[in-house]
Every structure is written in C-alpha cells, then in structure tokens.
N, C-alpha and C positions, 0 to 999 in steps of 0.2 A: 916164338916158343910159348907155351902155353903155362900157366902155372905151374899145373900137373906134372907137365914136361921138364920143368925147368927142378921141381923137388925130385924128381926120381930121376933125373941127371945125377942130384947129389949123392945118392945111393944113400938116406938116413937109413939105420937099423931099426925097423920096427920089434917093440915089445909085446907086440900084439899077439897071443898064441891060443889055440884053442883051448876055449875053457876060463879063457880071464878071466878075473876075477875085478870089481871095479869099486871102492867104496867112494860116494859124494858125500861131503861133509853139508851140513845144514845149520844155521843160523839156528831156529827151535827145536831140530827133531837131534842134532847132534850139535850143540857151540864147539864142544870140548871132543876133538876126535879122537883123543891118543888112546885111549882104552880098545876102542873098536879097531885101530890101528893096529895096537899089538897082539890080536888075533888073527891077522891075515896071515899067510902062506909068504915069503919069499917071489918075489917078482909079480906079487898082486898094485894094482892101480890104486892112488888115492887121487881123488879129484876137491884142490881145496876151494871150495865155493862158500865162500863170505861174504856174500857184497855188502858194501857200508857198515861191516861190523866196527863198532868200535873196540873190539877185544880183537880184530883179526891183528892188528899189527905184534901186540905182545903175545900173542901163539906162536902165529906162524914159524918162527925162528923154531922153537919148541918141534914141530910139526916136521918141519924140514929135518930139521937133525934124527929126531925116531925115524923118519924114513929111508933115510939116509944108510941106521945103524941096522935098521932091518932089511936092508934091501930091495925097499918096495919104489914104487915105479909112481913119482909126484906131478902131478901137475895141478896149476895155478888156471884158476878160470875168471877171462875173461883181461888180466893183468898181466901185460907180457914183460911190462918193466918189474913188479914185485918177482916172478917167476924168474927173469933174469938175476935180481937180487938175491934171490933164494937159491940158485944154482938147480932149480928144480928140472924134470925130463923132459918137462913137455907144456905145454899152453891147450887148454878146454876153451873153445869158443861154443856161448852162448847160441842157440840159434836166429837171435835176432842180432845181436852184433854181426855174426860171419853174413848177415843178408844185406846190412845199411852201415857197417861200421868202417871206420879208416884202419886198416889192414892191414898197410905198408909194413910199419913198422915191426909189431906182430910177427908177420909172416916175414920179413929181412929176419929176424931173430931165430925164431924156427930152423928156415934154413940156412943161416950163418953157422949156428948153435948146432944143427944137426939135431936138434929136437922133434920127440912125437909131437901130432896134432892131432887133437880131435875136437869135433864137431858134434853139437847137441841138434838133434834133426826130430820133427813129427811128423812127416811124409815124405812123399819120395821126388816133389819138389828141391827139398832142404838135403836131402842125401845127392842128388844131382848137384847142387851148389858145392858141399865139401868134397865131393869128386873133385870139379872143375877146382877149388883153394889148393888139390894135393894134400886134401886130410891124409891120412895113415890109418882113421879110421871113424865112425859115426857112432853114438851113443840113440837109437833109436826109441823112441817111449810114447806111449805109456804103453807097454804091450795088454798087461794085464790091469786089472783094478788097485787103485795102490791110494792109501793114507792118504799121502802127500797131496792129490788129486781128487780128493772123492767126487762121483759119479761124472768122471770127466768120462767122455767117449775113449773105448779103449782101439787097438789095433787088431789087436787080436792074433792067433800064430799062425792063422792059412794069407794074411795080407801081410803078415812082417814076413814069413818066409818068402812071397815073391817079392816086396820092396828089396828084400835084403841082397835078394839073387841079381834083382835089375841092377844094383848099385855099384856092384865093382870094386869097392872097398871092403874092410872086415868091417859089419857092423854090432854093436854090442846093443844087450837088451838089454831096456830101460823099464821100468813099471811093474810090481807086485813079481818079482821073479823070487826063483828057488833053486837052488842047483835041480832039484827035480824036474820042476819047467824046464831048466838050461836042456838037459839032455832028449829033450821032446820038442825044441822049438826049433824048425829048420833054419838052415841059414842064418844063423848066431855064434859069432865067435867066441861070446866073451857075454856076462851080466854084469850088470849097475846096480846100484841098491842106496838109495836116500836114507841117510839116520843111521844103515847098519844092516849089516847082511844076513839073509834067514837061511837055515838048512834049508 
C-alpha cells in the first residue's frame, strides 16, 4: 500500500475549501501573529513558522488558544511533536524536510491524529512528492513577486494553473496574492500570505 493509499484509507476530513484562506506567520515580517489572527474569517488557516525563535515557545501556547477560540484551522510547521503538544489541526512540512527529512514519525502522527498535511512545494517535482506523502494539500510559491523574496523568479498563473491541474491535490497560492489574484488564478484553492494578508 502506498502512502497515499494508506492516508485516504483513513478517510481524514480535509479543511481545505475553495477560497482558503492561509496566514504564515514570520520571524521579521510577523514575530507576534495574534492581531493578524484576529482578522481572519472562521475556518481560515494559520501556519505557525518560527523556526529557532526563541519567543516561539512563550507564544505559541497564546497562538493555539486564539485559534482555538476563533475557530481557525492551526498548523505547526516543520514540528510534529510541538503540533502534537499544541493540539493543533495539522503539521506544514517545509519543502526540503518532506524531500530528505525522517518522516516516520511526522506522518504516524498525521494519520493517527487524523490531521491535515500540507506541503510547501516550488515546482511540480515537489508537488509530485506531497502527492506520493498523502498531503491533503500543497502551498505553491512564489506565484507572483512578493517582499519576502525580492526578485526571485516567479511562477507566474499560466505555469501554476497547469502544475496545479497536474498535481491531484488542492494546491494553495503562495507569493504576492490578493483575493483579486485568487479569483483569476486557475487551479487554486485556497491563498497564503507571509506577515499578513492583502485585499
């Protein structure tokens, strides 16, 4: 049985619905999410990405509970034991962990837990791999020009609309999006947004 096979045996509920919504939290562009948190919508995504902060431990608790009381839809990136800890929905694998990282455990958790997964991907190599893991679903980027990256090569929305269509999973856009964008970018479920979300 094959990963894939073996997560969609367990029949998890995905959160995943058109039009997601996804904030990433950020070390410089956002330390402190909870303000930006408390503007999302009811069943929007947080994705908490702190790596080596030394502030993530005395937040996060903080972070979990607002989400908790809003209803939004948490996930831990990269940490499946803090994410375990936190009670949170779901685990964000990095795209270079889900390609070289030890898994096991991670992914035992997931589907023990019955949690989302998602997968941070820049081509349609990386989206083929969180297929074969039984993601739930792919955070795609950089589609457009974005801060966080300046003048990194973008994807652009005539090459993310066919990665997206190849891929098989919902994939969500990553890089310089807008709910404007969102509604003009084919084959996109769902936007991501570093630091905070733009109309």
């Amino acid at each position: 049985m094959t990963v894939a096979n073996r997560r969609t045996r367990l029949n998890t509920p995905s959160r995943i619905t058109p039009g997601w919504v996804v904030l990433v939290t950020d070390d410089q562009r956002l330390p402190d999410p909870r303000a930006a948190m408390g503007r999302l919508p009811p069943g929007a995504g947080v994705i908490l990405r702190h790596y080596g902060s030394e502030r993530r431990q005395p937040m996060v608790r903080e972070v979990a509970a607002l989400a908790r009381r809003r209803r939004l839809v948490l996930l831990v990136a990269g940490d499946w034991r803090l994410a375990a800890e936190l009670g949170a929905d779901g685990l964000h694998l990095p795209e270079g962990m889900a390609r070289h990282g030890l898994l096991a455990g991670a992914l035992g958790w997931v589907w023990r837990r019955r949690r989302l997964l998602l997968v941070a991907c820049h081509g349609p190599m990386a989206l083929g791999r969180a297929r074969d893991l039984g993601a739930d679903g792919a955070l795609l980027s950089p589609v457009f020009p974005t801060a966080s990256h300046p003048g990194a090569a973008t994807i652009g929305p005539v090459r993310f609309g066919l990665w997206a269509q190849r891929a098989r999973i919902p994939v969500i856009a990553l890089g310089g999006m807008t709910r404007q964008r969102l509604r003009h970018l084919p084959g996109a479920v769902g936007m991501a947004a570093i630091g905070g979300l733009v109309p």
